[in-house]
Biopython code that builds the backbone (N, CA, C, O; Angstrom):
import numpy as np
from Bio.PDB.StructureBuilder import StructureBuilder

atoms = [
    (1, "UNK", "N", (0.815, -1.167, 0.000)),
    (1, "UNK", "CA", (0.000, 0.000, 0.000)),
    (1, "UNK", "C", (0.871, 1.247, 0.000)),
    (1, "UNK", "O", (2.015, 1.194, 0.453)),
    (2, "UNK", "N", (0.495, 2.071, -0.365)),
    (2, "UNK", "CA", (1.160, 3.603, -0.885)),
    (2, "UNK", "C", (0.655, 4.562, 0.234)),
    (2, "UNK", "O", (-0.495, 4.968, 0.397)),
    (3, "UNK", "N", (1.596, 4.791, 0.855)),
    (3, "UNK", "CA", (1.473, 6.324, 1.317)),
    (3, "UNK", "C", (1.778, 7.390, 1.344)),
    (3, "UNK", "O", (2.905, 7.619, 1.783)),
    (4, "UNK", "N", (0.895, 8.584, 0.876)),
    (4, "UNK", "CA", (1.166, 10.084, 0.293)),
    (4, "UNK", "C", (1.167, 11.190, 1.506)),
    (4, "UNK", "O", (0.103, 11.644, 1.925)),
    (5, "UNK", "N", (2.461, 11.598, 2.050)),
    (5, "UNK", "CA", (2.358, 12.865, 2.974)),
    (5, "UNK", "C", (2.631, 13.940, 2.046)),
    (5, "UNK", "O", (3.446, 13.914, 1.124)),
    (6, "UNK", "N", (1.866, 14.887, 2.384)),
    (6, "UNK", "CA", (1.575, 15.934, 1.385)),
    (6, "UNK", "C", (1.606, 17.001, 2.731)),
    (6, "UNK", "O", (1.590, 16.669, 3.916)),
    (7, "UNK", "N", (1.653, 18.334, 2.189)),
    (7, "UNK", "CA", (1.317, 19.711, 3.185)),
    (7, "UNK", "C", (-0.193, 20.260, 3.002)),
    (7, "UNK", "O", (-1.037, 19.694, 2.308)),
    (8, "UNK", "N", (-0.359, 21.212, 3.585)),
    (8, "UNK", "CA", (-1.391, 21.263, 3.336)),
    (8, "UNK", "C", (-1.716, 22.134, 1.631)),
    (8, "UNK", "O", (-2.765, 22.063, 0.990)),
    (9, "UNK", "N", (-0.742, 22.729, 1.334)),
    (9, "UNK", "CA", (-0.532, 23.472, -0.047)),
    (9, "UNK", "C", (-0.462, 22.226, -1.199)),
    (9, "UNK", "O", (-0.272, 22.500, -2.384)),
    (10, "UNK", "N", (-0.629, 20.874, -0.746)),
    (10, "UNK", "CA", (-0.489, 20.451, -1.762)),
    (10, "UNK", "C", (0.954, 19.543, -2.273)),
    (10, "UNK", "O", (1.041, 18.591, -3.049)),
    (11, "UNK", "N", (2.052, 20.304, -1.454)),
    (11, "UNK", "CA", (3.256, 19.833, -1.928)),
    (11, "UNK", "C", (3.485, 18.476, -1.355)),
    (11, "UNK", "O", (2.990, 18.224, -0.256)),
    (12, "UNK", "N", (4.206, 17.550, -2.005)),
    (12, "UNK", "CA", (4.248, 16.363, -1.862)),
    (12, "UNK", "C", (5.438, 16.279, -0.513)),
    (12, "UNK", "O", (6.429, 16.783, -1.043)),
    (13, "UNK", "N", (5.706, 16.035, 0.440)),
    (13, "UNK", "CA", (6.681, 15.591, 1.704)),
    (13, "UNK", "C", (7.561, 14.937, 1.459)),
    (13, "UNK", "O", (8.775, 15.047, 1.288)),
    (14, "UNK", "N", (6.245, 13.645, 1.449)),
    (14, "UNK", "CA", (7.049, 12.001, 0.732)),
    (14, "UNK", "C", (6.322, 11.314, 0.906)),
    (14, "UNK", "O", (5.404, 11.476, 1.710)),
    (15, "UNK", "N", (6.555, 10.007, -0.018)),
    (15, "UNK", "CA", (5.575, 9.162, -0.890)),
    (15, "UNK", "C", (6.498, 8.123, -0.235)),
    (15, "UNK", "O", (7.689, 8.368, -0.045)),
    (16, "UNK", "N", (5.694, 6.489, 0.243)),
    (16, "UNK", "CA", (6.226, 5.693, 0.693)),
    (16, "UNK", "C", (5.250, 4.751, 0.370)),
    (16, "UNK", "O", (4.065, 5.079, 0.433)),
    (17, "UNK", "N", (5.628, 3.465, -0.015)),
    (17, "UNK", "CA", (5.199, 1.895, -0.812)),
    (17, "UNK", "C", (5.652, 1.527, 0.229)),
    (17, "UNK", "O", (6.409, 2.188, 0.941)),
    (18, "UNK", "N", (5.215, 0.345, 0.460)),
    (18, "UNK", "CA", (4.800, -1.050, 1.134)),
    (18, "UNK", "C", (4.384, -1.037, 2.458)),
    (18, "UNK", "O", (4.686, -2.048, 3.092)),
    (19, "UNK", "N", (3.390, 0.378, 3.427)),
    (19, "UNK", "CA", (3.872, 0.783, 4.587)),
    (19, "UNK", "C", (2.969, -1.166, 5.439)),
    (19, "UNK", "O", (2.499, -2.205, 4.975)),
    (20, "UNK", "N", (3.186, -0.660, 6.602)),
    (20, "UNK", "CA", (1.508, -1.231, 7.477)),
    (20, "UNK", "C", (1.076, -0.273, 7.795)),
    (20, "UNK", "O", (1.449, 0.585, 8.595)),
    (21, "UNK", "N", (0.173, -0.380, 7.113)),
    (21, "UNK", "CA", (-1.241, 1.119, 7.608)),
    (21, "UNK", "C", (-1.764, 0.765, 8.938)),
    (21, "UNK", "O", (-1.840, 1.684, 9.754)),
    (22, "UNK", "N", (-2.043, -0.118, 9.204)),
    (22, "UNK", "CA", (-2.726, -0.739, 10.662)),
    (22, "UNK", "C", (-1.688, 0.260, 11.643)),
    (22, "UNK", "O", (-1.989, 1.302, 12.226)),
    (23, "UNK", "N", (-0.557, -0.350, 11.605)),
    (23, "UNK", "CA", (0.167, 0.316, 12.528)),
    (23, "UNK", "C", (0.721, 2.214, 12.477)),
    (23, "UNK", "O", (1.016, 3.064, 13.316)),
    (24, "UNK", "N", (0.618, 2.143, 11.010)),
    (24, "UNK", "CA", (0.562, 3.935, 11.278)),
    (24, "UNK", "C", (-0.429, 4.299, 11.204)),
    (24, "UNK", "O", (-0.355, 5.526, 11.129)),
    (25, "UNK", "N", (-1.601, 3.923, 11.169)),
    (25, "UNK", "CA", (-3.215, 4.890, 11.534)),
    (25, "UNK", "C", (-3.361, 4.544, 12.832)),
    (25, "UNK", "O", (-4.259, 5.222, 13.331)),
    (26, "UNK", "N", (-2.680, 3.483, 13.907)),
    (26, "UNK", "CA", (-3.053, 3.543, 15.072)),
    (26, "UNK", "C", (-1.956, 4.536, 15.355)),
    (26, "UNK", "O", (-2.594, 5.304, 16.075)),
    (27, "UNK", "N", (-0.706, 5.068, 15.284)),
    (27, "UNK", "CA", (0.047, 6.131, 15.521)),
    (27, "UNK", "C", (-0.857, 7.686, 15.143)),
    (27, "UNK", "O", (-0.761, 8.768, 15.722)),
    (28, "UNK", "N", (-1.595, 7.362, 14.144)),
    (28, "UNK", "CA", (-1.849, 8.520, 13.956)),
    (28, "UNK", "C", (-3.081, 9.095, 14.905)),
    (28, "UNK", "O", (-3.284, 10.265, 15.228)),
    (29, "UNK", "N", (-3.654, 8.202, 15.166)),
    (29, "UNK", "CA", (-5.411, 8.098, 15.916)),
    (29, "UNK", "C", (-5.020, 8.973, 17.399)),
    (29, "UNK", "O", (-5.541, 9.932, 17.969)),
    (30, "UNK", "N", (-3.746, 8.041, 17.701)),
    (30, "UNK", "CA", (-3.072, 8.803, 18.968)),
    (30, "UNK", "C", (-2.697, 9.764, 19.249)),
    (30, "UNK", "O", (-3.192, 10.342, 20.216)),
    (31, "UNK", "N", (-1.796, 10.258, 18.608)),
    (31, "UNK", "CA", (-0.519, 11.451, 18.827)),
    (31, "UNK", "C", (-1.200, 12.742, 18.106)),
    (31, "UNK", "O", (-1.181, 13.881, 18.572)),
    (32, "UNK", "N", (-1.789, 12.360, 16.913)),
    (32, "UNK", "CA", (-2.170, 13.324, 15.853)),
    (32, "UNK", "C", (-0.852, 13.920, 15.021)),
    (32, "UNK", "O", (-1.117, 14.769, 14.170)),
    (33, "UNK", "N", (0.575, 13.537, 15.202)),
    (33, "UNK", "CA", (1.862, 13.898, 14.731)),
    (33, "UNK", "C", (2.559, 13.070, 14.365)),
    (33, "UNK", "O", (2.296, 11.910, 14.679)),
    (34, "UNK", "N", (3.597, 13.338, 13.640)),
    (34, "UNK", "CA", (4.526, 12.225, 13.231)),
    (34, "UNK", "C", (5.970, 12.653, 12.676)),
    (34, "UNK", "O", (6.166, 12.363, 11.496)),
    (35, "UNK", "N", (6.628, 13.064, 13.110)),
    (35, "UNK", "CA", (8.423, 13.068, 12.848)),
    (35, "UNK", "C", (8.564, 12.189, 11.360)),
    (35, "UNK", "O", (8.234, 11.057, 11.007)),
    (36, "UNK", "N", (9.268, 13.403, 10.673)),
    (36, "UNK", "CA", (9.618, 12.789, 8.795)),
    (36, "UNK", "C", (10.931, 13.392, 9.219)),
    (36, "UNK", "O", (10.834, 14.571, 9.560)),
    (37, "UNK", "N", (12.281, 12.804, 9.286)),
    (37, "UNK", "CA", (13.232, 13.349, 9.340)),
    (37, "UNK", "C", (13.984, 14.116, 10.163)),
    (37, "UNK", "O", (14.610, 13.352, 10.898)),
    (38, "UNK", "N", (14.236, 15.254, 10.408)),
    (38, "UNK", "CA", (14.466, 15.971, 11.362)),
    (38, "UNK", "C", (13.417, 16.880, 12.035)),
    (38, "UNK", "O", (13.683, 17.576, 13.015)),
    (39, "UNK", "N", (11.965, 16.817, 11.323)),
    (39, "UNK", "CA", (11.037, 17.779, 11.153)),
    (39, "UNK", "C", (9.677, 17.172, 12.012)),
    (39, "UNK", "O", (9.060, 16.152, 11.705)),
    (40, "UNK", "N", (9.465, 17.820, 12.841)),
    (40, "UNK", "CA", (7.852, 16.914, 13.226)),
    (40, "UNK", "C", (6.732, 18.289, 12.679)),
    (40, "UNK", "O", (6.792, 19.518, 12.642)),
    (41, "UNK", "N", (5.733, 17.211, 12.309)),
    (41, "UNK", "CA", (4.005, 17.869, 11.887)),
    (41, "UNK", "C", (3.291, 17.328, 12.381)),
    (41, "UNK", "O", (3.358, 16.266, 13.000)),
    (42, "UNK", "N", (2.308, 18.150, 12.124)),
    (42, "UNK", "CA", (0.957, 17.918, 12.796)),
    (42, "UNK", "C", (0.171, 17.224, 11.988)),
    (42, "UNK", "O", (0.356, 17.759, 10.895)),
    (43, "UNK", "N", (-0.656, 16.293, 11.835)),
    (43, "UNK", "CA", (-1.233, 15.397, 10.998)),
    (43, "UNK", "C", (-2.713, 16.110, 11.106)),
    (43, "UNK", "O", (-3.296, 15.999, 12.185)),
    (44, "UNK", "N", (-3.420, 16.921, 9.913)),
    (44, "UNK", "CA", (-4.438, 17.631, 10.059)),
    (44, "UNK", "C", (-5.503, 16.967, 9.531)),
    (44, "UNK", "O", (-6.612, 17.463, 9.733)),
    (45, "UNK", "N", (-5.391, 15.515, 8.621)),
    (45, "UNK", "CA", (-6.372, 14.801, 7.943)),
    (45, "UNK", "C", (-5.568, 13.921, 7.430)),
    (45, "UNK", "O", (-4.379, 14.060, 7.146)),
    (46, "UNK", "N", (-6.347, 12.863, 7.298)),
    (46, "UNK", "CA", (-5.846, 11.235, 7.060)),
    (46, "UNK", "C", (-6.658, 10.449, 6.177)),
    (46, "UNK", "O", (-7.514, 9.902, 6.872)),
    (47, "UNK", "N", (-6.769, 10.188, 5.168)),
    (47, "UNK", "CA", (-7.977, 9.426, 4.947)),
    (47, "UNK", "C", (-7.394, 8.676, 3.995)),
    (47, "UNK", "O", (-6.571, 9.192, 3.239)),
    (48, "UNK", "N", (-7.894, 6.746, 3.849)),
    (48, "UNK", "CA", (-7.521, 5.891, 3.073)),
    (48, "UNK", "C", (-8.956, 5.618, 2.349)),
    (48, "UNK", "O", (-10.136, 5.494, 2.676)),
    (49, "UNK", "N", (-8.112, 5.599, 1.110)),
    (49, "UNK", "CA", (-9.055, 5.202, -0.241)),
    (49, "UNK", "C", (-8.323, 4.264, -0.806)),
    (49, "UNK", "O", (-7.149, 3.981, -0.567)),
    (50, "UNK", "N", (-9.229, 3.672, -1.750)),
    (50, "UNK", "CA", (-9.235, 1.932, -2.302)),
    (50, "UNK", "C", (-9.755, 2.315, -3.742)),
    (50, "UNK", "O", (-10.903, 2.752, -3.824)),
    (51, "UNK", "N", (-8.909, 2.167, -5.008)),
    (51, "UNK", "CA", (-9.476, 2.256, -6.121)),
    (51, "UNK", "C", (-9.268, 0.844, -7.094)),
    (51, "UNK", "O", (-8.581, -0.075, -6.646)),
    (52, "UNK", "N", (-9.679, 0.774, -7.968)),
    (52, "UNK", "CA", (-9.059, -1.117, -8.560)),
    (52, "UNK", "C", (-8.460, -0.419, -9.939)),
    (52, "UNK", "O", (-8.918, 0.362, -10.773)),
    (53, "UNK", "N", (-7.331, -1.032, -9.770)),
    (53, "UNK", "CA", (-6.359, -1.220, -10.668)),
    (53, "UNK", "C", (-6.773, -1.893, -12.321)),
    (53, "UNK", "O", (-7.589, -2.811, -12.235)),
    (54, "UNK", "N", (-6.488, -1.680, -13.249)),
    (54, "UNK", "CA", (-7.264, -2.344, -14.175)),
    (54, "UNK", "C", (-6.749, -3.806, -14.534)),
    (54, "UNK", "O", (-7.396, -4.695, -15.086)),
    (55, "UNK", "N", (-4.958, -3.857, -13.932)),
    (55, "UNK", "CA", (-4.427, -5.276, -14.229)),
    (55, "UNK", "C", (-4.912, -5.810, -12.978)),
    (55, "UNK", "O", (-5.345, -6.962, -12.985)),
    (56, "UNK", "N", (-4.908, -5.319, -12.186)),
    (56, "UNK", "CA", (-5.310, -5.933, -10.750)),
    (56, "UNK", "C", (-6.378, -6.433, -10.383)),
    (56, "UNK", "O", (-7.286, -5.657, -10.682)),
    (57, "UNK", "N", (-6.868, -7.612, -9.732)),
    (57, "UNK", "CA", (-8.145, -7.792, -9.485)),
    (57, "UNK", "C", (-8.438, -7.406, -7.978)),
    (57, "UNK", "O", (-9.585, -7.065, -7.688)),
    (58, "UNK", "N", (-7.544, -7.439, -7.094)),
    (58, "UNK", "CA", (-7.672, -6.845, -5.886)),
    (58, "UNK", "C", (-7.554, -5.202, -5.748)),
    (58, "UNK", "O", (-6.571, -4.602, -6.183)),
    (59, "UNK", "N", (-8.424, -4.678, -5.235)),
    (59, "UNK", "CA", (-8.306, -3.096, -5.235)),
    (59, "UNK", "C", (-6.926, -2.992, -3.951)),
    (59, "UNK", "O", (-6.548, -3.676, -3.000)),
    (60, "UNK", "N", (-6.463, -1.540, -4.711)),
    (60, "UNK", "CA", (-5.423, -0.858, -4.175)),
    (60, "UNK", "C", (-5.872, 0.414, -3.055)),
    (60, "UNK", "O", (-6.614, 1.386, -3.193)),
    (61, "UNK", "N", (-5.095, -0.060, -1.953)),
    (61, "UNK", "CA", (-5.285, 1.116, -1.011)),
    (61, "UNK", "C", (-4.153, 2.246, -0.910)),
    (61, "UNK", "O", (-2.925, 2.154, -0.936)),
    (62, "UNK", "N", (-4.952, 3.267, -0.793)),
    (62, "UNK", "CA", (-3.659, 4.347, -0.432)),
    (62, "UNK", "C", (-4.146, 5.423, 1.068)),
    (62, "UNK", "O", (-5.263, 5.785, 1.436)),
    (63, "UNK", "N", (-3.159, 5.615, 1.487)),
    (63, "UNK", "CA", (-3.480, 6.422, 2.598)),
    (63, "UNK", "C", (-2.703, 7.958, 2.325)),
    (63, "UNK", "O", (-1.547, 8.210, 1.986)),
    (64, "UNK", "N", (-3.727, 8.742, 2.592)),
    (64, "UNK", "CA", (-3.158, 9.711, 2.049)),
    (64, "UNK", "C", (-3.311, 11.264, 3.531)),
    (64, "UNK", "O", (-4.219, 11.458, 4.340)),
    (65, "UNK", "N", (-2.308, 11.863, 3.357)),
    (65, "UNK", "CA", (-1.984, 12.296, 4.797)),
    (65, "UNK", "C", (-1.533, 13.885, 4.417)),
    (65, "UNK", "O", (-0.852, 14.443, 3.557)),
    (66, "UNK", "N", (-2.403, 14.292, 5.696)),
    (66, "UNK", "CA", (-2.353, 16.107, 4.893)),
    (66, "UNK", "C", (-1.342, 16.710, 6.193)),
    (66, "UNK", "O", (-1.974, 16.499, 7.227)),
    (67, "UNK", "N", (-0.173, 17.299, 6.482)),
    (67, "UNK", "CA", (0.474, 17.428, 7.033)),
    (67, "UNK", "C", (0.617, 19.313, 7.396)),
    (67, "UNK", "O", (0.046, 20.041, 6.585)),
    (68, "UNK", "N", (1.397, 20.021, 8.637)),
    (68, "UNK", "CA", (1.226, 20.872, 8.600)),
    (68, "UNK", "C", (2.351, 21.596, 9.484)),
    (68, "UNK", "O", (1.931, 22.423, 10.293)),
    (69, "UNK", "N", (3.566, 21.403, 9.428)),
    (69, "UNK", "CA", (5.037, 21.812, 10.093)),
    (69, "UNK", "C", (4.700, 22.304, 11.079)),
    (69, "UNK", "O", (3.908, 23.245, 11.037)),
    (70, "UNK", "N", (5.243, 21.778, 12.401)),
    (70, "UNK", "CA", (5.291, 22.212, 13.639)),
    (70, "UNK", "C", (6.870, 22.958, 13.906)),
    (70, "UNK", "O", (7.966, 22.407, 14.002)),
    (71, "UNK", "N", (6.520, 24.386, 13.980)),
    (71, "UNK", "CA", (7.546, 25.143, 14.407)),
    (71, "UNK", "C", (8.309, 25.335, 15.436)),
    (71, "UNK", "O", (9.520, 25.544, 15.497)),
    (72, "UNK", "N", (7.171, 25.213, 16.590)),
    (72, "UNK", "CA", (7.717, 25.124, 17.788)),
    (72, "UNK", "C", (8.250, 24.249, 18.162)),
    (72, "UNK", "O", (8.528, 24.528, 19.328)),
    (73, "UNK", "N", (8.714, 23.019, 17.872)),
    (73, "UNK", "CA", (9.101, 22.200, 18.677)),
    (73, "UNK", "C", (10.652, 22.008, 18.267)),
    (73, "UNK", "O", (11.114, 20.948, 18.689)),
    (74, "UNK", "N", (11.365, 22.643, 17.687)),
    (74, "UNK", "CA", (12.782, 23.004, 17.258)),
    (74, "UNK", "C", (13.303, 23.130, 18.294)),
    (74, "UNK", "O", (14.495, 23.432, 18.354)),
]
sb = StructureBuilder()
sb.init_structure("model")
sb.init_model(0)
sb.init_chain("A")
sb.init_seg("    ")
for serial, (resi, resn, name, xyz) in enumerate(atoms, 1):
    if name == "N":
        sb.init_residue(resn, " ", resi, " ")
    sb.init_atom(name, np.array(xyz, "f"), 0.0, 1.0, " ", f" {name:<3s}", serial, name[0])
structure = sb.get_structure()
């Protein structure tokens, strides 16, 4: 499964294949944040969608994650 951290403008963060979603939507349910690097954000919306692939017979999930730089915590 594919996951898209994006800002809230849109700009892409980073894009990550093969995550476990189970285990980062229970991180996310919690904290509401998540550290990418040296940088922590605030996780402002989350939502996984499932579309079907046309070679695929199993539909594809993606989780897609709207992010929002936490300044203060530098």
């Amino acid at each position: 499964m594919r996951v898209f951290f994006r800002s809230e403008s849109g700009e892409m963060v980073l894009d990550s294949k093969n995550e476990d979603v189970a285990s980062l939507m229970a991180v996310l349910r919690e904290t509401n944040s998540i550290k990418i690097g040296l940088f922590n954000y605030d996780v402002k919306k989350y939502k996984l969608e499932y579309y079907r692939h046309p070679k695929n017979e199993e539909p594809e999930k993606e989780l897609n994650i709207i992010l929002k730089r936490n300044y203060n915590d530098q």
